[in-house]
C-alpha positions as CSV (number, residue, x, y, z in Angstrom):
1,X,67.2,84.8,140.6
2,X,63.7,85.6,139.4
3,X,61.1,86.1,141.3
4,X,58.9,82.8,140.6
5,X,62.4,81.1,141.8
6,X,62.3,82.7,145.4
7,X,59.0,82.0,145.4
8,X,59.7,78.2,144.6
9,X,62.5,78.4,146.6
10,X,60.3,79.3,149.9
11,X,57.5,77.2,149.2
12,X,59.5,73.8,149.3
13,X,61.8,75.3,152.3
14,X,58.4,75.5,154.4
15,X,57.2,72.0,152.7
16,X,60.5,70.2,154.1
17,X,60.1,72.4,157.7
18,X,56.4,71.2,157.8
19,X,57.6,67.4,156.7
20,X,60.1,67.8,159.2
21,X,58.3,68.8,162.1
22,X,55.6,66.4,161.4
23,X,58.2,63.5,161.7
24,X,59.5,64.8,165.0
25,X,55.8,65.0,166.0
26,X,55.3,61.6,165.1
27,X,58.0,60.6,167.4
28,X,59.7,59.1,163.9
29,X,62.9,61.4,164.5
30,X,63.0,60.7,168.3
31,X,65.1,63.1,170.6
32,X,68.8,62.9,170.1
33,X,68.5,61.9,166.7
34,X,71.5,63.5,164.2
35,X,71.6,64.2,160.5
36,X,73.1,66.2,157.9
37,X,71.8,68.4,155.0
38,X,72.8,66.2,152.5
39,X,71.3,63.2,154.0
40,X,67.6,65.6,154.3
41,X,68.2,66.7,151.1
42,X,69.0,63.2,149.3
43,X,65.9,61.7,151.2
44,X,63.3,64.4,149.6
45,X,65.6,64.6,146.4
46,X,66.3,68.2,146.7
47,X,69.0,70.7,146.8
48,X,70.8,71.7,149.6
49,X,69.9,75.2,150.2
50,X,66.1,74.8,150.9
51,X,66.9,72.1,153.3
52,X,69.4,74.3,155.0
53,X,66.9,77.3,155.1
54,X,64.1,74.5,156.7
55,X,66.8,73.1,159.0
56,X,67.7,77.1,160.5
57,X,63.9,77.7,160.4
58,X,63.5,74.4,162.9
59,X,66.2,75.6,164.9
60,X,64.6,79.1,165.3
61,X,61.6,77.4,166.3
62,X,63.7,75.4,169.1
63,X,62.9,71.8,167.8
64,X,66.5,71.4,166.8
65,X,70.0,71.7,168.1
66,X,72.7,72.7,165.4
67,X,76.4,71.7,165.5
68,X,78.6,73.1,162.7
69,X,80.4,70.1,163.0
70,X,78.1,67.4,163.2
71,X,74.9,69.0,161.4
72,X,71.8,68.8,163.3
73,X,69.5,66.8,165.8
74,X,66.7,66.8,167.2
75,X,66.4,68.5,170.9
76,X,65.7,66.4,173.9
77,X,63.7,68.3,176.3
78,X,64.3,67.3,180.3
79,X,61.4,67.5,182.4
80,X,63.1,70.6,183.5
81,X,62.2,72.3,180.2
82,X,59.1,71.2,180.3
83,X,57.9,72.3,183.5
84,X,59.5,76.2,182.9
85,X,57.4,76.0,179.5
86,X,54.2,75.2,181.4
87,X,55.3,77.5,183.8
88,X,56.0,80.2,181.2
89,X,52.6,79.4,179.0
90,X,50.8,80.3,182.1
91,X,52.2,83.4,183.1
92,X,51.5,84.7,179.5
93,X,47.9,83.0,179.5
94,X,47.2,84.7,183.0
95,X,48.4,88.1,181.4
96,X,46.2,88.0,178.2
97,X,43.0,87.4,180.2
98,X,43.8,89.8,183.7
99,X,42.1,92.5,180.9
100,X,40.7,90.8,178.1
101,X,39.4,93.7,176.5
102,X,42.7,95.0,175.9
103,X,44.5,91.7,174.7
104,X,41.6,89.3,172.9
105,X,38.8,89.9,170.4
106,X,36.9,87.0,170.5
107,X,35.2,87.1,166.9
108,X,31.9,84.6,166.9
109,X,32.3,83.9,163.9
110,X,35.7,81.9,164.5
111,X,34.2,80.0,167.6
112,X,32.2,77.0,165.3
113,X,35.9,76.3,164.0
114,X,37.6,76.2,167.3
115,X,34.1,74.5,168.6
116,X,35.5,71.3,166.1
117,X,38.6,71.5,167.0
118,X,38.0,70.9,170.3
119,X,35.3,67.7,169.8
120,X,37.6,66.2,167.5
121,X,41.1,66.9,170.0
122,X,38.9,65.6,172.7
123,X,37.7,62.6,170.8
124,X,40.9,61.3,169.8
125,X,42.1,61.8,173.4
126,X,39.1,59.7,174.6
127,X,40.0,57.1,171.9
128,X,43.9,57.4,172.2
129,X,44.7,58.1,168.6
130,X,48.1,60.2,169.8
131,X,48.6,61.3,165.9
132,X,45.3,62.3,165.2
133,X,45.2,64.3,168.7
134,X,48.5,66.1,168.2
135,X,47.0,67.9,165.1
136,X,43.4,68.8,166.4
137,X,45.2,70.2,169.5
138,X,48.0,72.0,167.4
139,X,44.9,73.4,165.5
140,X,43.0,74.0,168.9
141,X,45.6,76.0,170.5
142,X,46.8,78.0,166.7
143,X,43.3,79.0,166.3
144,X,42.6,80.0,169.9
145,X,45.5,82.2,169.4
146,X,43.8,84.2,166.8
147,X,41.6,85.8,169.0
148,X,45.3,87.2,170.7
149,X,45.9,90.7,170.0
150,X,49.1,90.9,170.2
151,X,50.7,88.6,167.4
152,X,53.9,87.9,168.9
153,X,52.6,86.6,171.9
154,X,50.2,84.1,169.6
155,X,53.5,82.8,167.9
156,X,55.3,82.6,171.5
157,X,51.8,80.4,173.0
158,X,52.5,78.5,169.1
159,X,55.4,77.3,169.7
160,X,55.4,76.5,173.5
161,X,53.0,74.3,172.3
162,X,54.6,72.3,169.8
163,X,57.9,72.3,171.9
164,X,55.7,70.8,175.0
165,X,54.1,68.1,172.3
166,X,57.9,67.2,171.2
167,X,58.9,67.0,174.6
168,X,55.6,64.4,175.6
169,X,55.4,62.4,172.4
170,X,58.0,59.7,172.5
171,X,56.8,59.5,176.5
172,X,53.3,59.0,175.4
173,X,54.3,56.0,173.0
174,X,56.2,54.8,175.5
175,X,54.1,54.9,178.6
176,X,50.5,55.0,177.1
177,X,47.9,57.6,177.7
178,X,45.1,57.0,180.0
179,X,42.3,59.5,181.9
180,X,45.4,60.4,184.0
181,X,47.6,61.3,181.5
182,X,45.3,63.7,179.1
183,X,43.5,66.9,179.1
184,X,39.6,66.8,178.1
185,X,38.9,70.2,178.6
186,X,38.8,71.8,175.1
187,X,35.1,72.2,174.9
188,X,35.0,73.7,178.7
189,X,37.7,76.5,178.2
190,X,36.4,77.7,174.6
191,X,32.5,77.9,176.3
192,X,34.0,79.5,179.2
193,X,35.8,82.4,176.7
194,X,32.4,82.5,174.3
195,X,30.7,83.7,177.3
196,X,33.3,85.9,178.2
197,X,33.5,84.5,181.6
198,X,36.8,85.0,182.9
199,X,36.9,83.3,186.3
200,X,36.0,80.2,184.2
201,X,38.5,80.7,182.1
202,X,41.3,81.2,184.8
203,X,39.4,78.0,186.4
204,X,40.2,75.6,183.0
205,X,43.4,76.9,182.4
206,X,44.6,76.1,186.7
207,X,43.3,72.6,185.9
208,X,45.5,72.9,182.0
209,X,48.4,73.4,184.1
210,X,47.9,71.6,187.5
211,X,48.0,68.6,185.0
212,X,50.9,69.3,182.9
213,X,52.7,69.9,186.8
214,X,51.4,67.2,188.0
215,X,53.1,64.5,184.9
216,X,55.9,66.7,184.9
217,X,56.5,65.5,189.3
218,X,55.9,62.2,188.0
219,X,58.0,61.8,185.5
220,X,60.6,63.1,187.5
221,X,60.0,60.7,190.6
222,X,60.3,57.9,187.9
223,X,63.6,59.7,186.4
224,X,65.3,59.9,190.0
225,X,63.9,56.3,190.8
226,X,65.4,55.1,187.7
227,X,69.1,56.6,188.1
228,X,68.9,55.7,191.6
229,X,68.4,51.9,190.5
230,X,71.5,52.3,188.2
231,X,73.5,53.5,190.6
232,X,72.9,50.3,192.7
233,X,70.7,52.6,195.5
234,X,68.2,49.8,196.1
235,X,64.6,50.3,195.5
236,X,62.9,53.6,195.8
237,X,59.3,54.1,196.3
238,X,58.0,56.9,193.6
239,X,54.5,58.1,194.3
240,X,51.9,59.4,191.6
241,X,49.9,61.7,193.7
242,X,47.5,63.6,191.4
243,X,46.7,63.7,187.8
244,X,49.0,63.8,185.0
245,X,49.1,65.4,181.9
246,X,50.8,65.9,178.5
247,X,52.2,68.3,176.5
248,X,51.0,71.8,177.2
249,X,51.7,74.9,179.4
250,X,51.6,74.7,183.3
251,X,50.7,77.3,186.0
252,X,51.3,77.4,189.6
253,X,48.8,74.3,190.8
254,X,46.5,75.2,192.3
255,X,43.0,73.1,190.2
256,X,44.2,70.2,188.5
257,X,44.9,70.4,184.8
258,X,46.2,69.2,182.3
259,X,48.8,70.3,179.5
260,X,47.6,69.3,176.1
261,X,47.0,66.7,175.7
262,X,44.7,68.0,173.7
263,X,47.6,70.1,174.8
C-alpha cells in the first residue's frame, strides 16, 4: 500500500467514526439498534475495511457492542451505568484539582475559547436546542480537558462524557428538558478555575454531580414504577425530590448539580 493510501485509508475510517457517533448523538441510531458492515459500508458507498476499522474504533470508545455473529449495535446504557460514570468522572475530577499545580496548567490564552463554549452550551440549554447543546458541551468539556496534564486522563474525562450524552439523549427527546433537567453552570466553573479558586471549583463540580445523581434517582423511581405497573403491582407513588440533570459525571451529593447537560 502506499503511503497516501493509509493515509486515505485513516482519514475516511475517522470520517465514518465521526458520522457515526454523530448519529448515535443525535439519538438517529437509538440504543439497541443492530447493523452490519456491509449495510454501513453500502449507506456511505464505501469499502468494507474502513467501516470495519470505524466500527472497532466505536467499540473501543464504548458506544457500541460487537457480536461476531450478528455485527454491531449500539449500547444501551442502564441508569446503573450511568450513575458509576458520574460516580467515576468525579473521583478523577476531585483528583486533578486536590493539587492543581501538579495536574492542570491553565493557559489564559485558551480561556476566551472555553469562555464561548460555555455561553453558547449554556444558551442552547436555556433555549432547548438538545443538538446544538450536545456539541458546545462536547467542545466545553474536550477543551477543558486541555488544561489536564496528564493526557490519558483527558481522553478517560472525553469519553465519559460522550458515553453519559449517549446514555441521556434518547431520554431527553423523550421526556423534554426543563431548569430541572440541565446544568447552566459552564460560565461559573471556567471563572471559578481562571481565578484559580479551587474551593469554587470543588463547589461547581458537587452541584455538576448532585444533578446528574439526582436524574439518575429519578429515572430510576420512574423505571421501578414502570415494571412494577407491568407486573400488575398497582400504582406506585415515584417522588422527584431534588434537581435533575443530564448527561455528565456525578459525585457523592452533597451541592446540587448537574451532569451536562451542558454536560
Amino acid at each position: 500500500m502506499s503511503p497516501s493510501a493509509g493515509v486515505t485509508r485513516n482519514t475516511l475510517r475517522q470520517q465514518i467514526a465521526d458520522a457515526l457517533r454523530d448519529e448515535v448523538l443525535a439519538g438517529r441510531l437509538p440504543p439497541g439498534r443492530e447493523f452490519t458492515v456491509k449495510q454501513i459500508a453500502e449507506q456511505y458507498g464505501v469499502s468494507a475495511t474502513p467501516v470495519r476499522e470505524a466500527l472497532f474504533d466505536l467499540s473501543a470508545q464504548g458506544l457500541l457492542a460487537s457480536d461476531q455473529h450478528r455485527g454491531f449495535q449500539v449500547r444501551e446504557f442502564t441508569v446503573a451505568d450511568y450513575r458509576a460514570m458520574a460516580e467515576a468522572r468525579a473521583l478523577v475530577v476531585e483528583g486533578l484539582f486536590r493539587n492543581p499545580a501538579e495536574r492542570v496548567a491553565v493557559r489564559p490564552e485558551g480561556l476566551a475559547s472555553i469562555r464561548r463554549r460555555a455561553a453558547e452550551a449554556v444558551r442552547a440549554a436555556k433555549g432547548g436546542d438538545l443538538d446544538v447543546l450536545i456539541g458546545y458541551d462536547l467542545r466545553f468539556w474536550r477543551e477543558l480537558g486541555q488544561f489536564v496534564l496528564n493526557p490519558y486522563i483527558a481522553d478517560f474525562l472525553t469519553r465519559l462524557r460522550v458515553q453519559a450524552w449517549v446514555f441521556a439523549v434518547h431520554r431527553l427527546r423523550r421526556d423534554g428538558m426543563d431548569e430541572n433537567v440541565l446544568w447552566f453552570g459552564h460560565e461559573e466553573l471556567v471563572e471559578a478555575i481562571a481565578r484559580g479558586d479551587r474551593e469554587q471549583v470543588h463547589a461547581e463540580m458537587r452541584s455538576y454531580y448532585g444533578h446528574a445523581l439526582a436524574w439518575a434517582d429519578r429515572l430510576e423511581a420512574r423505571e421501578a414504577a414502570g415494571n412494577a405497573e407491568g407486573n400488575g403491582e398497582g400504582d406506585v407513588e415515584v417522588r422527584a425530590d431534588g434537581p435533575s440533570s443530564g448527561p455528565g459525571s456525578a459525585m457523592p451529593p452533597q451541592s446540587p448539580e448537574s451532569p451536562g447537560h451542558c454536560a
